[in-house]
C-alpha positions in Angstrom: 72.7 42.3 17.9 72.2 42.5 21.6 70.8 46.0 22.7 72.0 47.4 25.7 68.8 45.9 28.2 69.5 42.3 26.3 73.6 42.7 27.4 72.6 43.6 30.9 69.9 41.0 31.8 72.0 38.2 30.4 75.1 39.5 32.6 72.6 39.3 35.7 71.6 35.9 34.4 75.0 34.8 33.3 76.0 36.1 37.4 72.8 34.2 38.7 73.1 31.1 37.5 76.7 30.5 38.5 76.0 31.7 42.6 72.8 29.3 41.7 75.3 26.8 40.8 77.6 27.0 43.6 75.0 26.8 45.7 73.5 23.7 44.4 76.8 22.5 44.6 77.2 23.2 48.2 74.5 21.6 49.2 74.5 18.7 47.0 78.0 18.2 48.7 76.8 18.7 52.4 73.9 16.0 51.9 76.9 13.8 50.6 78.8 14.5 53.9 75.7 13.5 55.8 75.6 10.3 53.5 79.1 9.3 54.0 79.3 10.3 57.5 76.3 8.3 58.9 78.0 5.1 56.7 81.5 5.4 57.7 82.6 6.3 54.3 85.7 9.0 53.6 85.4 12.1 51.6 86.6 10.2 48.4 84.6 7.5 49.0 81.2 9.0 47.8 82.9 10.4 44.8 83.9 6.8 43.7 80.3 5.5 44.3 78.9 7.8 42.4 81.4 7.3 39.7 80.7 3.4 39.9 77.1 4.5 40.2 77.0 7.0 36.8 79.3 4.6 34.7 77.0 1.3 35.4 73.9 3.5 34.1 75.5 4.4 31.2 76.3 0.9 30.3 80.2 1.7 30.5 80.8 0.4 33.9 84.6 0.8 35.5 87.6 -1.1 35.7 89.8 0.3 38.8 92.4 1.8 36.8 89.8 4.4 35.2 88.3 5.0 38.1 91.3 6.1 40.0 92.2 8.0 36.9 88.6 9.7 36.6 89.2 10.4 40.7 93.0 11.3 39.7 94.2 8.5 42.6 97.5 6.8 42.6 97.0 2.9 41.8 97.8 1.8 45.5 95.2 4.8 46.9 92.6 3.4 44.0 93.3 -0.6 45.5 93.3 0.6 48.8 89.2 2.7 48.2 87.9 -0.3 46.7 88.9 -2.9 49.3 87.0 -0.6 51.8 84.2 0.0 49.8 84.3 -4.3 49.2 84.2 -4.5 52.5 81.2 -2.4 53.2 79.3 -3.9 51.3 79.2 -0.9 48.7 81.3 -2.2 46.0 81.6 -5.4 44.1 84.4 -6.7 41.7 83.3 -7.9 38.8 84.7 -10.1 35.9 82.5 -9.8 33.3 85.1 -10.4 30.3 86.5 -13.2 28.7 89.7 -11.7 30.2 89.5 -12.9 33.6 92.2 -10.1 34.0 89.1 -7.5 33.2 87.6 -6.3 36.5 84.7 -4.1 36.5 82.9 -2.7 39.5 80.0 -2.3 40.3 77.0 -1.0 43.0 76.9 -3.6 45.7 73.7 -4.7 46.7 74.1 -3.4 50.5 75.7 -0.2 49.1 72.9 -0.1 47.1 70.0 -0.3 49.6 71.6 2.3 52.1 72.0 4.7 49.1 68.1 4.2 48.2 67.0 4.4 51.8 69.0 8.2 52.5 67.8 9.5 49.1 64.4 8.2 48.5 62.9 10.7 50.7 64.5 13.5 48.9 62.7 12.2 45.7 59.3 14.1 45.9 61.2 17.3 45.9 63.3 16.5 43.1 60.1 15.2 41.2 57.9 18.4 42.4 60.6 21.0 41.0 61.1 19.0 37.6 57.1 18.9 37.2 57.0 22.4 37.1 58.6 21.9 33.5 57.9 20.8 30.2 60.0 18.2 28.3 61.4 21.3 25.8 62.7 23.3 29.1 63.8 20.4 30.6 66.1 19.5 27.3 67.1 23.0 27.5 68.3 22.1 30.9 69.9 18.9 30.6 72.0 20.9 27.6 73.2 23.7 29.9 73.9 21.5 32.8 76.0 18.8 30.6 77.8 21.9 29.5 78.9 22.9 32.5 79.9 19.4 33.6 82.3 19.4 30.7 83.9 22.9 31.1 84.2 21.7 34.7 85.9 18.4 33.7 88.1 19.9 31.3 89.6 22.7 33.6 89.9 19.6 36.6 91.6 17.7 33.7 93.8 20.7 32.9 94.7 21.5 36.9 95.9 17.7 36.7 98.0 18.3 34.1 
């Protein structure tokens, strides 16, 4: 059982790690308005890369109807993102299936190289904070962050409901 010192610090932590969060959060979000705005992209638009982006990692890439889904868009507003982001160079239909009906998108190559050219430079800083860690701490980290994705997701999921 927690004494009273254990209840308090992890109620300061608890209290600390969420303004940390909204702050990472907040700024994670203003260097994507500083992305987006210096490549003519809308507010969703960034979202939906980085959905594209995310998925294709993971080996799951996206059709459109799960992206608009994930981005809760109607089916016209989902058609009418990916044609600009085709456009732009950022996006790419794929059809990758023996259902020539199956589209998948993916990262366009021009996308792609004005994505790596904004955020390389941030790199170093990224890599300089995660040295400072060992593999065990960053595990520890990768579980508490995943964790907070989900309960995130879930309550989105729920306010869609």
């Amino acid at each position: 059982m927690e004494d009273l010192n254990d209840t308090a610090e992890r109620q300061r932590l608890r209290s600390r790690l969420v303004d940390l969060l909204n702050a990472y959060a907040s700024e994670a979000n203003q260097i994507g308005h500083a992305f987006a705005g210096r490549n003519h992209l809308h507010g969703p638009d960034l979202h939906a890369l980085l959905a594209v982006m995310h998925a294709e990692r993971a080996g799951t890439p996206l059709t459109p109807g799960r992206l608009g889904e994930a981005m809760g868009l109607s089916s016209g507003a989902t058609t009418a993102m990916i044609d600009r982001l085709e456009k732009g160079g950022h996006l790419r239909r794929s059809r990758e299936s023996t259902d020539r009906r199956v589209v998948h998108l993916r990262y366009g190559d021009a996308g792609m190289a004005l994505a790596v050219a904004f955020f390389t430079p941030m790199a170093p800083r990224t890599t300089a904070v995660m040295d400072q860690f060992d593999v065990a701490e960053l595990q520890v980290v990768e579980r508490f962050v995943q964790g907070m994705v989900e309960s995130l997701t879930a309550y989105r999921d729920e306010l869609r409901s």
